[in-house]
N, C-alpha and C positions, 0 to 999 in steps of 0.2 A: 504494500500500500504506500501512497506516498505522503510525505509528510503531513503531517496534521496540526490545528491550532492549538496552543496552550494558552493559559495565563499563569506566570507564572512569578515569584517573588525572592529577594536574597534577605537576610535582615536588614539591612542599611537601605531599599529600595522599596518606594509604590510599587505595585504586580503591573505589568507591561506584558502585551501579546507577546508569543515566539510562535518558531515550528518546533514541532518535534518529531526525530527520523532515528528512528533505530536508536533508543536511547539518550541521544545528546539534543541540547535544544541551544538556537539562536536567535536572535530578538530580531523581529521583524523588521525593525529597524534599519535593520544590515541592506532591506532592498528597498527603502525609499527613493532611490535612484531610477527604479524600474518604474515609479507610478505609483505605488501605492501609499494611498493615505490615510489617516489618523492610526498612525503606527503606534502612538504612544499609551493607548489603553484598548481596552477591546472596546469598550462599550463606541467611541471613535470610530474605532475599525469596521465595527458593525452599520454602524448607522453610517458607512461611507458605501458597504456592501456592491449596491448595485455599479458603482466604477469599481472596484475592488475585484471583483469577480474575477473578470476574464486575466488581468495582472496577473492575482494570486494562483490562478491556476496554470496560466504557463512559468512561474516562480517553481511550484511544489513538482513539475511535471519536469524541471531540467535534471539531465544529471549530471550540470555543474551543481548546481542549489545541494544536491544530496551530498556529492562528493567535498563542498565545503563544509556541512552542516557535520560530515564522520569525521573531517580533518581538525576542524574547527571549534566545532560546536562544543557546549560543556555539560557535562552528566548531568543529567538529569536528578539524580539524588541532590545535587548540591543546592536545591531549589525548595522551596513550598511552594503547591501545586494548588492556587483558588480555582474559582469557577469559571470556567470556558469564556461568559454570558455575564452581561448587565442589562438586562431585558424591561423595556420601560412596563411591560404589561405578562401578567403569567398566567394564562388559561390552561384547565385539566378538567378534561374531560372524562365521565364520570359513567358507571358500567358499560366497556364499550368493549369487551373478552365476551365472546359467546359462551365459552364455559366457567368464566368468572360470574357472570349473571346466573348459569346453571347450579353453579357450586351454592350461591347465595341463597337461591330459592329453597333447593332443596336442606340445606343445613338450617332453614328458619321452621319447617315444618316436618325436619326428623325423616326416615327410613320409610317410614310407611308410605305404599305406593310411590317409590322415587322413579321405577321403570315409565310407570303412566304420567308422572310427575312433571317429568322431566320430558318426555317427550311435547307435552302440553308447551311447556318455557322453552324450547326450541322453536316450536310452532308461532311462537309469540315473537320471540327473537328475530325470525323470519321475515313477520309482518312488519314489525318495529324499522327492518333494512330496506323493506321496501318502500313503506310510506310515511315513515316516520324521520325524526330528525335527531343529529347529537344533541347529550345534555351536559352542560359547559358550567364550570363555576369559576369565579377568576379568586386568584391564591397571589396573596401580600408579598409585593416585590421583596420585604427584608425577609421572608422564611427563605431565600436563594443564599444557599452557603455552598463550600467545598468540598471535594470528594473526600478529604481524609479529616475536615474536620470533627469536633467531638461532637456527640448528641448529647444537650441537656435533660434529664429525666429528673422533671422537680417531682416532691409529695403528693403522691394522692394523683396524680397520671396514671392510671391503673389501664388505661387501653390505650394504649399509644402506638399505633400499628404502623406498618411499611408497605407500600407500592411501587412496585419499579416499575419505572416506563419508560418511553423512548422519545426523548425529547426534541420536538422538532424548533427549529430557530428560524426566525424570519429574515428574508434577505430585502425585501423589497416591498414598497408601501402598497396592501392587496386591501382594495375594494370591491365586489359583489365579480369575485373574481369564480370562472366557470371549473367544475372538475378536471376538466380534460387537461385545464391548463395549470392548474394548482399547485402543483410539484415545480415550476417554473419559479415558485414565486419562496423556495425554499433554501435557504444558508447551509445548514448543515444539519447534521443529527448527533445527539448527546444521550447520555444516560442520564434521569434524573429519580430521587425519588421519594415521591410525595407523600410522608411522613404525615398524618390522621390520628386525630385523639377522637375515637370510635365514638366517647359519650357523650360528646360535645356535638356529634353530625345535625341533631333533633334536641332544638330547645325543648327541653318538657315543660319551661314556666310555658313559654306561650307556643304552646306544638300546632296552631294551625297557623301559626308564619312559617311554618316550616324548617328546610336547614340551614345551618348556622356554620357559612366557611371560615366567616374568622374565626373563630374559638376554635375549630374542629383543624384547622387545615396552614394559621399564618403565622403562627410565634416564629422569630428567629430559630434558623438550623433544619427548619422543616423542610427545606427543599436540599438535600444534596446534590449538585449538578457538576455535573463530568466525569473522568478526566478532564477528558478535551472534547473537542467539536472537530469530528469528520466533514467536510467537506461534500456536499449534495451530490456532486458531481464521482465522486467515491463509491455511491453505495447507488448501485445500478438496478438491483431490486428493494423498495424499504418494507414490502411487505413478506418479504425472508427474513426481516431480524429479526432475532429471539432473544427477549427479555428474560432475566433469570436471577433469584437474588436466595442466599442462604444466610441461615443464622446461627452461629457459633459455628460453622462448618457443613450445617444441615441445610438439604437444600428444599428450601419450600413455593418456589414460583420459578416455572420454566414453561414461559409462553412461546408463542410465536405470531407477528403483528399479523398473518394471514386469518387471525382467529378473530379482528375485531370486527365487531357490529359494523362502524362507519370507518372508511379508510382514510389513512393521513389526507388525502387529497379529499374528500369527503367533510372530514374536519373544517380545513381549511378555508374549503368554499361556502362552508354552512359560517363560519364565525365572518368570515367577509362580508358575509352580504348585513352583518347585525352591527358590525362596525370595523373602525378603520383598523388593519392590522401593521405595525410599523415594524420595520426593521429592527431587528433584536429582537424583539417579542418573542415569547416562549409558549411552544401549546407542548402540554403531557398529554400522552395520546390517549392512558386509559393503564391499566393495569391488570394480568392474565390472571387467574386461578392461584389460590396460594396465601393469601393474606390472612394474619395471625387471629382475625376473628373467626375463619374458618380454621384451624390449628386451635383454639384456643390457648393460645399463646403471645403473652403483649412482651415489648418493650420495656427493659427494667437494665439498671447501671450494671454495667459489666459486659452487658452482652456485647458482640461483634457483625455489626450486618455487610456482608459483601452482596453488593449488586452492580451487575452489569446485562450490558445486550451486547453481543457477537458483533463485531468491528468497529466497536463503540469507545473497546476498554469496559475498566473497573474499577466504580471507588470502595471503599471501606472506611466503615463508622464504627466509633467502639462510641457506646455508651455511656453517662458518665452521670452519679450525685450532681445535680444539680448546685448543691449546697455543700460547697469544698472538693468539687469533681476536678481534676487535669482539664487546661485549656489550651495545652499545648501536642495532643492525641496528632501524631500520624502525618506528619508533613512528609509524606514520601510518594511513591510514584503507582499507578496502578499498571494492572497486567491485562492482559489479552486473556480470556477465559480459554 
């Protein structure tokens, strides 16, 4: 593959874009001379995207660019690795795994008749892709944190669950923009993942206002995003990647985006046409089968979550007391699953 975007930090420095190729990474910087601009931060970078594009990709496609970056470039450990992404808006879209919505039904109403059950919630499923539309909630640009930074688990969080998704990044400002062409209008793809405090989804004081995403969905830290940001033009099918995330080593979610209700391009053109989508901007696609209210299993200090999607990379979270927890958990590099 060839090189991909980081953001990345020393202690003495703000985080500043780079590439990163086989280990070693160079600060974008290096090819201001080629055209590209706002080299000095991503969020810059992004929102300069659509002149960007064609630059950065004959950049990442030389193999001088590579043969300097092996010559040159500097290890990657030497660095803290933040979030890809400074995304002015963060939409996540909400049961959108045909067997995540399977899983859900029938774990709410137990074993009995799950064969009949379940074939009913498929049938529904069905209808839902044909005439129906995504359901989108937008999630608090400060829950956007690091792949290695820590998770806070304060008191009394007793359901604080994980979703991995497959994060897509906006290249270009898309309004009521059509399917066909929707993928057109996309930067790259990232692993993100949208961390939920299960009892906060349904206000109980006032349950027919319904769900509640601040409480449930925007504290700082709830968004892990990256490594890095793949390149659009990298992933030639995005409905082959397979999103996948384990806990303590276990692994409890191994999707694959061919399983969603609406497709990323589907997404896309459904959130365009309801408002303007900017550059940067981030949509979670949705989340596969596996989540710890299905497990009966929440988030608690100690634990270790790796997730990743196949060409995506992989961050990891370790957990942490809230109240006198390590705030310095993990600034290291993730791996290729």
């Amino acid at each position: 593959m060839s090189p991909v975007l980081v953001n990345v930090s020393t202690a003495a420095c703000t985080p500043f874009p780079a590439l990163l190729f086989e280990g070693r990474v160079m600060a974008l910087a290096q090819w201001r001379a080629s055209g590209l601009r706002g080299t000095s931060s991503v969020a810059e970078f992004l929102n300069e995207w659509e002149c960007n594009a064609d630059r950065l990709k004959q950049v990442v496609r030389s193999e001088e660019t590579q043969t300097l970056i092996a010559e040159k470039g500097v290890e990657l450990a030497a660095f803290r690795i933040h979030e890809p992404i400074a995304p002015r808006q963060v939409y996540c879209t909400i049961g959108n795994y045909s067997e995540q919505v399977v899983q859900a039904a029938l774990d709410a109403h137990g074993a009995a008749d799950a064969p009949v059950r379940r074939e009913a919630v498929l049938a529904s499923i069905e209808t839902r892709r044909r005439v129906g539309t995504p359901y989108v909630c937008v999630k608090g640009t400060a829950a956007v944190s690091g792949p290695f930074d820590p998770l806070p688990v304060e008191a009394g969080m007793s359901t604080l669950d994980w979703e991995v998704e497959i994060g897509v990044v906006i290249g270009r400002r898309a309004c009521n923009v059509d399917v066909a062409r929707a993928l057109d209008y996309v930067a790259g793809y990232c692993v993100v993942n949208d961390i939920t405090l299960r009892d906060r989804v349904v206000r109980t004081d006032v349950p027919v206002l319904g769900t509640d995403w601040l409480q449930s969905k925007s504290r700082a830290g709830w968004l892990p995003t990256g490594p890095w940001l793949v390149p659009a033009w990298d992933i030639e099918a995005p409905s082959a990647l397979r999103p996948w995330l384990r806990l303590n080593g276990t692994l409890m979610q191994d999707g694959q985006a061919g399983d969603m209700i609406f497709s990323i391009a589907e997404q896309i053109a459904y959130l365009s046409a309801h408002t303007s989508l900017q550059p940067g901007d981030l949509i979670c696609t949705g989340t596969p089968a596996g989540i710890g209210s299905h497990h009966g299993r929440y988030l608690r200090a100690g634990d270790v979550l790796e997730a990743g999607v196949s060409a995506l990379g992989t961050q990891r979270i370790v957990c942490v007391d809230a109240v006198g927890g390590r705030s310095d958990v993990g600034a290291g590099r993730g791996e290729e699953r």
